[in-house]
MARFIDREN-97173 format. One line per 8 residues: number of its first residue (from 1); for each residue z, y, x of N, C-alpha, C. Coordinates in steps of 0.05 Angstrom, whole numbers, always signed. Layout:
BEGIN
NUM) Z:Y:X:Z:Y:X:Z:Y:X  ...
//
This chain:
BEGIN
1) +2253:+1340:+1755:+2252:+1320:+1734:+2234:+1297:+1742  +2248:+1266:+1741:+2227:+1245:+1752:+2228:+1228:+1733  +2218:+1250:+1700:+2210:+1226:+1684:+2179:+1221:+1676  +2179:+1214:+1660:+2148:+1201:+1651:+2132:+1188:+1675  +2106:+1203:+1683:+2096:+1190:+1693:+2104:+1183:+1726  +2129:+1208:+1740:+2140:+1205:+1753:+2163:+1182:+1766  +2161:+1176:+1744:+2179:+1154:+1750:+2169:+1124:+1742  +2137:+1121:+1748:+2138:+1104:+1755:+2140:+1090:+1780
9) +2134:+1067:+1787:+2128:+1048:+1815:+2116:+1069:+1827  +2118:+1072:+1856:+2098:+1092:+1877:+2073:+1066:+1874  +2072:+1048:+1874:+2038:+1033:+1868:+2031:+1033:+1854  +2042:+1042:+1839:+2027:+1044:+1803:+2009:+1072:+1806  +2033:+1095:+1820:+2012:+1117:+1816:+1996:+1119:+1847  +1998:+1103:+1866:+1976:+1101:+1879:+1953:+1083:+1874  +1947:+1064:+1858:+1932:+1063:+1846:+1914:+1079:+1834  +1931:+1090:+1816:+1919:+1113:+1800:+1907:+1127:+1807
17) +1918:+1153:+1821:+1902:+1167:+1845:+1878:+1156:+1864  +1890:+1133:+1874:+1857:+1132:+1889:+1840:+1113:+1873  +1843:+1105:+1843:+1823:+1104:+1826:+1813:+1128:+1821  +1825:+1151:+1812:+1818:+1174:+1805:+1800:+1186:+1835  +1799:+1180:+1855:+1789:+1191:+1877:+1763:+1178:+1886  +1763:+1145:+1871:+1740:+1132:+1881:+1722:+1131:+1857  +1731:+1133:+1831:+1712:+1146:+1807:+1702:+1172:+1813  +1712:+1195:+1823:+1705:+1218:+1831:+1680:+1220:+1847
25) +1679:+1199:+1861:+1657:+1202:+1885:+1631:+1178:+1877  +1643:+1163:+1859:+1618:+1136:+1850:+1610:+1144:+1826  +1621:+1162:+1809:+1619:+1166:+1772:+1600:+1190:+1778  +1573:+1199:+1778:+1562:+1218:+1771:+1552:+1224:+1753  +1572:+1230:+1731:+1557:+1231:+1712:+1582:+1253:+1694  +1570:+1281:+1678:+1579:+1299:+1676:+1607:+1296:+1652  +1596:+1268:+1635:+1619:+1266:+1615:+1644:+1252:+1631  +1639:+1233:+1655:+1661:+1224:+1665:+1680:+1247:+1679
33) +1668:+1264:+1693:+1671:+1277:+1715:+1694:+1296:+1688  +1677:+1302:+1679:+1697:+1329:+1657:+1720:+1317:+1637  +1715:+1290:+1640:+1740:+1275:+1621:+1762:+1267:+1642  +1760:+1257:+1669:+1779:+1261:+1694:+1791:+1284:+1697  +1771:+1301:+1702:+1783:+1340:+1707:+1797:+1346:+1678  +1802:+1342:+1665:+1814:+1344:+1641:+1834:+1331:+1631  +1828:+1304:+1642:+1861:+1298:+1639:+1884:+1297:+1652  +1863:+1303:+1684:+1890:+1308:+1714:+1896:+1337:+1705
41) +1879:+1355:+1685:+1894:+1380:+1678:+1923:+1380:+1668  +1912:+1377:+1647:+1929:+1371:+1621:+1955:+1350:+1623  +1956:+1329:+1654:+1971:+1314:+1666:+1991:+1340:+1678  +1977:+1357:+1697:+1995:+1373:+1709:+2015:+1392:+1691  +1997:+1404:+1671:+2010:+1417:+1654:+2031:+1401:+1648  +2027:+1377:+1627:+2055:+1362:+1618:+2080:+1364:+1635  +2069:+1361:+1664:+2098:+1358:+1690:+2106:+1386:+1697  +2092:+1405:+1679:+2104:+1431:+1686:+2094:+1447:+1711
49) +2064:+1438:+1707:+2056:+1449:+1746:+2039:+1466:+1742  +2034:+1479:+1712:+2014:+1492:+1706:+2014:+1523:+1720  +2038:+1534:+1737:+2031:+1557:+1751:+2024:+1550:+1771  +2036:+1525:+1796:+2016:+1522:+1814:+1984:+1516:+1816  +1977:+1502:+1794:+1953:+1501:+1781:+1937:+1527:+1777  +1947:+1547:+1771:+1935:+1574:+1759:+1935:+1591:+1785  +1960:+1594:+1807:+1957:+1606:+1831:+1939:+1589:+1849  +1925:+1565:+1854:+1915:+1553:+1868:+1883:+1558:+1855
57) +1875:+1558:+1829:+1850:+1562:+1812:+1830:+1572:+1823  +1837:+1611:+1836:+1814:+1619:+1838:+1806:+1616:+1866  +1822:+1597:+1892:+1810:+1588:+1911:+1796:+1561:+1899  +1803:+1542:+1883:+1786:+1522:+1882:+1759:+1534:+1868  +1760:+1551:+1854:+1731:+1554:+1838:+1714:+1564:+1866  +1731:+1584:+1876:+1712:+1597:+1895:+1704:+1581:+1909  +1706:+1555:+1919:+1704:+1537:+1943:+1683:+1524:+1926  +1687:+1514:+1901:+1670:+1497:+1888:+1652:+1517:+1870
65) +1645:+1531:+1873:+1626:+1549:+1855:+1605:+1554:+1881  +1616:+1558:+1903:+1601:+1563:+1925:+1575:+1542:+1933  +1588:+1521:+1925:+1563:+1498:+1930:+1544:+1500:+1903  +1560:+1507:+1885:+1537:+1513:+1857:+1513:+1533:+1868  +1519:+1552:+1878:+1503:+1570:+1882:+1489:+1566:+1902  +1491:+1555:+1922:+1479:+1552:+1952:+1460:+1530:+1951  +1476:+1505:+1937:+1453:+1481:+1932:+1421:+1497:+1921  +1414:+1503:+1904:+1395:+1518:+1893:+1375:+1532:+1917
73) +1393:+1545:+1941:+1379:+1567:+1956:+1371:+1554:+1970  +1379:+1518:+1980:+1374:+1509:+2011:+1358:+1478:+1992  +1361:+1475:+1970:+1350:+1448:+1965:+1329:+1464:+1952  +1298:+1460:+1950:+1287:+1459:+1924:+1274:+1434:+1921  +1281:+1417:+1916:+1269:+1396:+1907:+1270:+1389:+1868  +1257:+1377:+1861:+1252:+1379:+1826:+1229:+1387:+1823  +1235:+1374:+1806:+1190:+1388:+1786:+1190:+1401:+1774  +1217:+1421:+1760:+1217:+1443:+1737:+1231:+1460:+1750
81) +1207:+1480:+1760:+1203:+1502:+1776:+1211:+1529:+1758  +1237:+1535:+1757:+1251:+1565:+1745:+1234:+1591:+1754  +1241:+1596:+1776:+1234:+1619:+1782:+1228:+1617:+1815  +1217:+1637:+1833:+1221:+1644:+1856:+1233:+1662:+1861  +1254:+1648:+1895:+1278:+1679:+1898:+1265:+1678:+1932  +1257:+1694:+1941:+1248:+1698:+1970:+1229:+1676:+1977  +1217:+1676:+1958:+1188:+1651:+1961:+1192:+1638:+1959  +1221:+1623:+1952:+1229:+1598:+1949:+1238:+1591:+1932
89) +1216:+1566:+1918:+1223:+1558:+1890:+1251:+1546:+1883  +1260:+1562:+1855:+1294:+1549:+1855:+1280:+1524:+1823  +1290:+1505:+1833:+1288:+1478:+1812:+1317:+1480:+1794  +1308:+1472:+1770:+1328:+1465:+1744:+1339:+1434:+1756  +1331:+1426:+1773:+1349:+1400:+1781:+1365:+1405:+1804  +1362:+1422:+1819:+1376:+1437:+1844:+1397:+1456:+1833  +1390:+1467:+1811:+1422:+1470:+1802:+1431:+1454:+1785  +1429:+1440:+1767:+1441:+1423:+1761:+1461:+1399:+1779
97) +1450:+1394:+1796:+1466:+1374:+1818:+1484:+1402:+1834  +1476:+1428:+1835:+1493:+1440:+1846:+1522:+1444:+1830  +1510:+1447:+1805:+1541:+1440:+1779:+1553:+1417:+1781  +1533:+1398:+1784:+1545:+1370:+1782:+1574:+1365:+1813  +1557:+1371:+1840:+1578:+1382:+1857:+1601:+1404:+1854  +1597:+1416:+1832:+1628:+1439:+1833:+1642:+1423:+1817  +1640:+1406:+1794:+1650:+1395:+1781:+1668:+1370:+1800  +1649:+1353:+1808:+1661:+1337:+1829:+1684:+1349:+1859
105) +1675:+1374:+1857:+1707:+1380:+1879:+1734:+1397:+1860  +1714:+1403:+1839:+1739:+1416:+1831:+1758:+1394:+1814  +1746:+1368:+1811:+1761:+1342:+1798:+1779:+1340:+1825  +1763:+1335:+1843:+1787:+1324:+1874:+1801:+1349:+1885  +1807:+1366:+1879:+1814:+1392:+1884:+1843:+1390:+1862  +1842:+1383:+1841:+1864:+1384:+1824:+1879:+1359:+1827  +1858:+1336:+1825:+1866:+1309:+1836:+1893:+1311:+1860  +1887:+1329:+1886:+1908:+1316:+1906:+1928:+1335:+1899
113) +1922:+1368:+1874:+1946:+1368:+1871:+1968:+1353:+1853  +1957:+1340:+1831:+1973:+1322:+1820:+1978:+1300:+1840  +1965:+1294:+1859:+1982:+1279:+1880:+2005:+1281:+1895  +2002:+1305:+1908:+2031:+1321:+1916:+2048:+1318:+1904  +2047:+1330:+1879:+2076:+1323:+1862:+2072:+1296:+1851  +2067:+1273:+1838:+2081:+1259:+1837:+2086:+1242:+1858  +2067:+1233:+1885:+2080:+1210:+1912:+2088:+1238:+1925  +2110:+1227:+1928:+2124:+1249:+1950:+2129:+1232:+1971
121) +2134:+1248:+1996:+2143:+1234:+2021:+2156:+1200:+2023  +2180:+1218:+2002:+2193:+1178:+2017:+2174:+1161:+1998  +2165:+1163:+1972:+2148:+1149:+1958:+2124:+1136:+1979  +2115:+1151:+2003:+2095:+1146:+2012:+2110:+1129:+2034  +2133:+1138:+2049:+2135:+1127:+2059:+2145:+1090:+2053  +2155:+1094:+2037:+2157:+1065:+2011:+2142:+1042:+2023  +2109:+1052:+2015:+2085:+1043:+2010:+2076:+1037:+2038  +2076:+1047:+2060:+2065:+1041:+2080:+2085:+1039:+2108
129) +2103:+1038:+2103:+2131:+1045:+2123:+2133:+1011:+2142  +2141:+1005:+2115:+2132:+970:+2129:+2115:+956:+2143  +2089:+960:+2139:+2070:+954:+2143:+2065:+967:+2173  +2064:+989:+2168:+2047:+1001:+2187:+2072:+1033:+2197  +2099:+1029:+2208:+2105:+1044:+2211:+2097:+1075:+2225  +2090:+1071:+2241:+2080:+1089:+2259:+2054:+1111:+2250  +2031:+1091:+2233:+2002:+1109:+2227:+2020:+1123:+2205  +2042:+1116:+2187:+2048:+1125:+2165:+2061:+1146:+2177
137) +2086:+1150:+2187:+2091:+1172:+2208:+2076:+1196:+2218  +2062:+1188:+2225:+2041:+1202:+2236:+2025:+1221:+2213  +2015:+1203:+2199:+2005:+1214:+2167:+2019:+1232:+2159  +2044:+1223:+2153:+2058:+1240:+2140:+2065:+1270:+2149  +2061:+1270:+2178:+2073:+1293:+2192:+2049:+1307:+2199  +2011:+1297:+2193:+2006:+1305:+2191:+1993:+1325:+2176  +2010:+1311:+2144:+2006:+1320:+2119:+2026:+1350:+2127  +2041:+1346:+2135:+2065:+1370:+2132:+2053:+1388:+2151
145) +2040:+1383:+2162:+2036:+1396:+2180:+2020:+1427:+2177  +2001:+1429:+2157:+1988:+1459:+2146:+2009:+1474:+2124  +2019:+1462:+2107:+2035:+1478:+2095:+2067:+1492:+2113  +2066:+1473:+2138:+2093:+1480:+2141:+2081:+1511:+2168  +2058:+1504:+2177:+2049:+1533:+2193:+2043:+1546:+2172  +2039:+1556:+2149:+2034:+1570:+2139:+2067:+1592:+2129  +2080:+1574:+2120:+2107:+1584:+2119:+2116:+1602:+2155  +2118:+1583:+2168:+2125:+1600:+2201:+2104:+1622:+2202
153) +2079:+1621:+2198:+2072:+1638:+2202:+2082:+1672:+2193  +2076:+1660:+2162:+2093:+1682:+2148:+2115:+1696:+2151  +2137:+1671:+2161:+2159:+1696:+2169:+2155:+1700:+2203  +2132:+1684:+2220:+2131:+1706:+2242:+2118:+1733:+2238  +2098:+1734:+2215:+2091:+1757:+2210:+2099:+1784:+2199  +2124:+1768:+2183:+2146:+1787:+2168:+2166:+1796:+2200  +2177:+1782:+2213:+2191:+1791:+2238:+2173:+1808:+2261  +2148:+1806:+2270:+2130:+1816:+2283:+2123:+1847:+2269
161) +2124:+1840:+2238:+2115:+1867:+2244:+2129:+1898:+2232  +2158:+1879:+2237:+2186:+1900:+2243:+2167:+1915:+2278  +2168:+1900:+2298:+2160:+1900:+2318:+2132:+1923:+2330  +2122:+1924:+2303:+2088:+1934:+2300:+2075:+1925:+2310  +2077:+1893:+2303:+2049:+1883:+2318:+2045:+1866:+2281  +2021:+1880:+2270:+2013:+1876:+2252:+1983:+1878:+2254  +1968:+1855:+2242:+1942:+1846:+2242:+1930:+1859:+2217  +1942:+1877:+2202:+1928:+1880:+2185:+1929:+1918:+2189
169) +1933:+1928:+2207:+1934:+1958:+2206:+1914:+1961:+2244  +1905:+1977:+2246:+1894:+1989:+2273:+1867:+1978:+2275  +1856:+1987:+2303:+1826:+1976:+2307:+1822:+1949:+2305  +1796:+1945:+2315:+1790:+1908:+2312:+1806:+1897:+2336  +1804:+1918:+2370:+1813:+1899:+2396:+1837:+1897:+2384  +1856:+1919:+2372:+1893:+1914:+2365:+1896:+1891:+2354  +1880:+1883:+2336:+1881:+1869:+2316:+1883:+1842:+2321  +1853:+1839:+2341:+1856:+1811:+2361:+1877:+1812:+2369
177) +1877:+1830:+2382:+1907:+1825:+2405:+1935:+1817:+2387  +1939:+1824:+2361:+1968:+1819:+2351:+1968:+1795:+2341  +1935:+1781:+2329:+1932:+1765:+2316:+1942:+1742:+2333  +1924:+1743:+2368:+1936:+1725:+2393:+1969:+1721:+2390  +1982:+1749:+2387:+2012:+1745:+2397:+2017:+1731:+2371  +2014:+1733:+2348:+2018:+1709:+2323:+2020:+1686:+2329  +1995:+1679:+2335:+1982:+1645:+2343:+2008:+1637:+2371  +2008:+1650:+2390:+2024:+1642:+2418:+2060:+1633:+2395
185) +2066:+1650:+2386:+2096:+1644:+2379:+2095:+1621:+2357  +2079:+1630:+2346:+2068:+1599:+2318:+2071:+1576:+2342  +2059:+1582:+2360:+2045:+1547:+2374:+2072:+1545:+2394  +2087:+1561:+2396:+2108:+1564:+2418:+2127:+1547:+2402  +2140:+1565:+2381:+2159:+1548:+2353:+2153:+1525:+2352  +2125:+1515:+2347:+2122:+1493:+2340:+2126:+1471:+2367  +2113:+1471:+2391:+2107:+1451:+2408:+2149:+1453:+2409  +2161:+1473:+2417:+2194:+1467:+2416:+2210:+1447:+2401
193) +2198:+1454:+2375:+2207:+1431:+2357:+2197:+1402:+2356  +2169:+1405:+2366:+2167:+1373:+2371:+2180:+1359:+2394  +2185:+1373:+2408:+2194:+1365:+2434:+2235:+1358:+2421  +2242:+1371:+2405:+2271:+1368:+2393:+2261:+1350:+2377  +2240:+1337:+2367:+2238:+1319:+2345:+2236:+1286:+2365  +2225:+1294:+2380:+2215:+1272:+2406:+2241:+1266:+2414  +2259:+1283:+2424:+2288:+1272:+2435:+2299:+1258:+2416  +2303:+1271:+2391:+2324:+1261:+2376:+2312:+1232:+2362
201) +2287:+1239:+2362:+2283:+1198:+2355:+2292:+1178:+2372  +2277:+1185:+2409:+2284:+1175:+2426:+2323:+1166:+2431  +2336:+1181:+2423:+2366:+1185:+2422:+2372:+1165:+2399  +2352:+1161:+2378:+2365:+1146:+2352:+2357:+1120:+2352  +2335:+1113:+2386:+2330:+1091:+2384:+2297:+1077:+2366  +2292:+1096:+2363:+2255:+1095:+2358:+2242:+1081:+2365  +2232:+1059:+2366:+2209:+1040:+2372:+2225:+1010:+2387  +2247:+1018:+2385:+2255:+999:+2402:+2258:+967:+2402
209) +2261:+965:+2368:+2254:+942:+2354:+2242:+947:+2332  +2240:+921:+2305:+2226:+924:+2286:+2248:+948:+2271  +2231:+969:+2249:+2241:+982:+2241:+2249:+963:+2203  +2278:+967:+2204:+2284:+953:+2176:+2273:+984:+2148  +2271:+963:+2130:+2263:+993:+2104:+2290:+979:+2088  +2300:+1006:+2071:+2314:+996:+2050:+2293:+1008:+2022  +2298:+987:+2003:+2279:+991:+1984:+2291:+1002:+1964  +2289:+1021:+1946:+2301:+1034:+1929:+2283:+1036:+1907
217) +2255:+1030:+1903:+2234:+1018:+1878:+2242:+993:+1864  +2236:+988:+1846:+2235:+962:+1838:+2218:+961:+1810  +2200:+934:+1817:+2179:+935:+1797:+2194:+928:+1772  +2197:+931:+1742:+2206:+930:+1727:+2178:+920:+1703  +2190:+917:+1676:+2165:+902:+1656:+2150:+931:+1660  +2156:+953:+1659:+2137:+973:+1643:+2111:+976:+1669  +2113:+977:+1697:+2113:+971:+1711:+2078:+963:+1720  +2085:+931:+1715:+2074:+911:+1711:+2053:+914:+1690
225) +2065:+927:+1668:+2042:+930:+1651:+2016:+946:+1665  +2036:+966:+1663:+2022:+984:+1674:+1999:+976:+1700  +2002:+968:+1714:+1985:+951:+1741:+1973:+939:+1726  +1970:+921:+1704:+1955:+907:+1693:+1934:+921:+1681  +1939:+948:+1662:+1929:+963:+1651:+1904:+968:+1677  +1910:+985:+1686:+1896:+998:+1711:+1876:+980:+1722  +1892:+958:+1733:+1873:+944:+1747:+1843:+936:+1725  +1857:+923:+1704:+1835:+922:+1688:+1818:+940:+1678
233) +1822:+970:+1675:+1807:+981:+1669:+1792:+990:+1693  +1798:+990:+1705:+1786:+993:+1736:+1763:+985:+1739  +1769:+948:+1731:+1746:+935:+1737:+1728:+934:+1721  +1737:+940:+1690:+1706:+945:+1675:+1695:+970:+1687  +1706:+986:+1704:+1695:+1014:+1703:+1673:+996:+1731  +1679:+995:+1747:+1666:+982:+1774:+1652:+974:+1768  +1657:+954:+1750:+1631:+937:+1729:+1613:+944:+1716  +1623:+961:+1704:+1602:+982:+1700:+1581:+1002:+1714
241) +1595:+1009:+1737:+1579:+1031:+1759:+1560:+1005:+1769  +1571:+978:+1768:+1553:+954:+1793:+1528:+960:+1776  +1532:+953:+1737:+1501:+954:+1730:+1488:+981:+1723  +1504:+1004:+1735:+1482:+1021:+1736:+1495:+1039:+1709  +1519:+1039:+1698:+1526:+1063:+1684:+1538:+1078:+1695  +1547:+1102:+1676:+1561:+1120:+1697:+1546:+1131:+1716  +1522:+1140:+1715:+1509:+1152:+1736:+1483:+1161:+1729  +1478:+1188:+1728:+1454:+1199:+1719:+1435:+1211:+1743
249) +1409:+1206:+1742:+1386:+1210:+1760:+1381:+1239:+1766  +1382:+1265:+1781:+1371:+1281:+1773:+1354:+1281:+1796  +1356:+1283:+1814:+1330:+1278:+1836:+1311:+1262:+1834  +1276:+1256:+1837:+1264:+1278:+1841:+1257:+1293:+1808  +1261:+1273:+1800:+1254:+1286:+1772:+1288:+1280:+1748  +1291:+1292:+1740:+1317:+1289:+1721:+1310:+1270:+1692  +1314:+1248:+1695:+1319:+1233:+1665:+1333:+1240:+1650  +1338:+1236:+1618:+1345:+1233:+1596:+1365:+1218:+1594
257) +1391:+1230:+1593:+1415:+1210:+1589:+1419:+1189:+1564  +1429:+1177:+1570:+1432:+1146:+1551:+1451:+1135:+1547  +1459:+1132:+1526:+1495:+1129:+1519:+1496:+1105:+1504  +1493:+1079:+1511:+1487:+1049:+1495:+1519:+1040:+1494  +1514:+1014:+1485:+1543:+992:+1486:+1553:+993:+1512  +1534:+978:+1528:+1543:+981:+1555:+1558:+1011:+1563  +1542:+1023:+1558:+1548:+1058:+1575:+1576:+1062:+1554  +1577:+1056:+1543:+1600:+1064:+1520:+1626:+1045:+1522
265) +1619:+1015:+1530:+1649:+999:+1536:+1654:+1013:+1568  +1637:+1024:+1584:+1650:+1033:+1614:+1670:+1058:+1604  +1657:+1075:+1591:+1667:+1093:+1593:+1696:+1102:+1571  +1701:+1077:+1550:+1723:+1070:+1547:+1746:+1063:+1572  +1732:+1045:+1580:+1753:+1031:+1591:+1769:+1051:+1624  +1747:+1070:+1629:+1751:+1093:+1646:+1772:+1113:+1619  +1774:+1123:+1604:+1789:+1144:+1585:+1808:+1121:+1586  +1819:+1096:+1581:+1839:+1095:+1584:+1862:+1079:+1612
273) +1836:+1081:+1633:+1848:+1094:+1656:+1863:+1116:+1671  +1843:+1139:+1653:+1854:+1161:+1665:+1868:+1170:+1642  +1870:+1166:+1622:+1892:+1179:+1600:+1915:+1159:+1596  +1919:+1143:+1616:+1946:+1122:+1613:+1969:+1150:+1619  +1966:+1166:+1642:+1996:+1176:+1651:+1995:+1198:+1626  +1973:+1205:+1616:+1980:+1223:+1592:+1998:+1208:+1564  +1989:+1190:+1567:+2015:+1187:+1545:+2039:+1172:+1555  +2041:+1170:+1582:+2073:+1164:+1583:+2087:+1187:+1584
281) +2076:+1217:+1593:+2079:+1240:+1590:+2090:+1249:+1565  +2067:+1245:+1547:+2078:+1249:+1523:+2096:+1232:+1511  +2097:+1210:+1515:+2119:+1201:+1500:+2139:+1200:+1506  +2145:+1211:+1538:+2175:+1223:+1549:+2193:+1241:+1530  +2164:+1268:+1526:+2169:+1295:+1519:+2178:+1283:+1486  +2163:+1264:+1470:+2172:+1269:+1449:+2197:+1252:+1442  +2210:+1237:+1466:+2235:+1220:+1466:+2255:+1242:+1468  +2254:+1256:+1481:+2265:+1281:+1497:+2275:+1293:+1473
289) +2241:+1304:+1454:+2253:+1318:+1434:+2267:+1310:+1409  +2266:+1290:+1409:+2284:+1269:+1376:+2308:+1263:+1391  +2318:+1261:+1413:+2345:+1260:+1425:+2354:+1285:+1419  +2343:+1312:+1428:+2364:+1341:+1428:+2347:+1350:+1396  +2347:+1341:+1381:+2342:+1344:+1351:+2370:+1326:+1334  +2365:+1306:+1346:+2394:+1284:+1332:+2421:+1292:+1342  +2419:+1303:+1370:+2444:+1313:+1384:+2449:+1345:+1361  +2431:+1360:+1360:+2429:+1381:+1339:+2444:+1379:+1307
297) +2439:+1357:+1307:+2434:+1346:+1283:+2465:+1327:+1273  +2468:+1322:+1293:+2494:+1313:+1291:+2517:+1330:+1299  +2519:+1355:+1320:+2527:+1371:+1319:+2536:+1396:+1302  +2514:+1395:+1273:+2521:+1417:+1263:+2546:+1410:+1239  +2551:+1426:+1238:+2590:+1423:+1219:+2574:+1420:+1190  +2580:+1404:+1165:+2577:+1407:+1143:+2585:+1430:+1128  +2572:+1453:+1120:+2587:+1477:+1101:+2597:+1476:+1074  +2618:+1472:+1063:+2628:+1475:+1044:+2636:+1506:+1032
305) +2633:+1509:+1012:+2639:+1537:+995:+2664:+1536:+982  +2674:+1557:+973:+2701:+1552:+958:+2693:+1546:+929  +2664:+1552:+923:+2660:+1547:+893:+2659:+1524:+887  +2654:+1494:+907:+2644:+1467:+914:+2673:+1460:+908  +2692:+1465:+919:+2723:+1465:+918:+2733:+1468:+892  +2727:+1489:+883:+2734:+1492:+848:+2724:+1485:+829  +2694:+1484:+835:+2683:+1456:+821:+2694:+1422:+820  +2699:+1418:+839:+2716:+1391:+833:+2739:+1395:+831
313) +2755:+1406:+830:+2784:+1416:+817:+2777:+1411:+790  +2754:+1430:+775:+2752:+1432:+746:+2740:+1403:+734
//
């Protein structure tokens, strides 16, 4: 399905995204960070991604919970001294910035998966094909490139260990040893196919002149708005980080957050940056649903009784 927010311009939602990626890393501050992670949620849910979302979950927490916990053991810096764990003072500001970091990967952690699904390949290739054929190429293949060993792997591991060469049964040397014969046929498969990918460009005439694009986007009014939207809110947000909102102190000592006009027009104008694709979302879904309601609705047969019949007879 490539409606709502999917169907907009591929620049509209690259924008988006690497607004969402460069607020991520300049916005430190816990209300921005959790109103982004909240609405790239609740974004995915609408497009229906909420089980890859839920099977991907307990690797992102674990990745991002891990710095929660570790910051604390290797930083102590702060003046409000909790407790001692192996003589070493753990600070109420050393975990707090350790939260403040789980928060921040687990925003860019959900972030590139709502990227995946909505720029897909040719979308990307769209965007930089022209320009820059070749780095984009390259990019691209080496985007494909971990999920698609992960698949070969799997079914070399499903065919191998018809064979009994399985990495997960026998001693540790077996284990190396089957794990090696994995990796050799993975890297074997693969270098073959590049070498069949290398001919067949070479054969189709690859580099030989300028490469033409055919364009199959086209900016339209909604579009346009949209880019307008964005950009502008963008820049009050920027404008905002230049004078110093959007960003709370906790090193060496943790200040007292402050929520003024200023702090309050940024962080408008950030909510309706990042809650723009939520309501084209929604207002797909609820176009969607007053169409197969009226189709319902116009479909059902009028019931007449026989008593309605002999009533106007009489």
């Amino acid at each position: 399905m490539n409606g709502g927010f999917r169907s907009v311009h591929p620049s509209v939602a690259l924008l988006y995204y690497a607004g969402l990626l460069l607020f991520a890393m300049l916005l430190f501050h816990p209300l921005y960070l959790l109103t982004e992670l909240t609405a790239v949620a609740i974004l995915l849910l609408l497009q229906g991604q909420g089980r890859p979302l839920l099977r991907g979950l307990p690797f992102y927490l674990l990745m991002a919970g891990s710095v929660a916990v570790l910051n604390p053991l290797f930083s102590h810096r702060g003046s409000h001294i909790l407790f001692y764990f192996l003589d070493q003072p753990i600070t109420l500001e050393a975990i707090l910035y350790g939260l403040m970091m789980m928060v921040v990967l687990l925003t860019l952690f959900i972030v590139f998966i709502s990227y995946n699904y909505t720029v897909t390949t040719d979308k990307f290739m769209y965007l930089f094909a022209a320009a820059a054929p070749k780095s984009a190429l390259l990019t691209l293949m080496a985007i494909r490139f971990v999920p698609l060993f992960q698949r070969r792997l799997h079914q070399i591991t499903l065919i191998q260990r018809i064979r009994g060469i399985d990495v997960g049964t026998g001693n540790l040397r077996k284990r190396m040893r089957d794990g090696m014969t994995l990796l050799k046929v993975l890297l074997t498969w693969s270098l073959e196919e590049a070498l069949q990918t290398a001919d067949s460009m070479k054969a189709r005439g690859f580099g030989l002149r300028k490469r033409s694009a055919y364009a199959i986007y086209k900016l339209d009014r909604r579009d346009v708005a949209l880019l307008a939207i964005l950009a502008v809110c963008g820049l009050i947000v920027l404008g905002g980080w230049l004078q110093g909102y959007g960003k709370i102190e906790i090193y060496p000592r943790m200040k007292p957050v402050q929520f003024g006009g200023g702090e309050a027009t940024c962080f408008i104008g950030f909510c309706l940056f990042a809650l723009t694709p939520l309501w084209l979302e929604g207002r797909e879904k609820w176009l969607w649903r007053s169409s197969q309601r009226n189709v319902y609705l116009s479909a059902t047969p009028i019931k007449t009784g026989p008593h309605l019949m002999s009533s106007r007879s009489r």
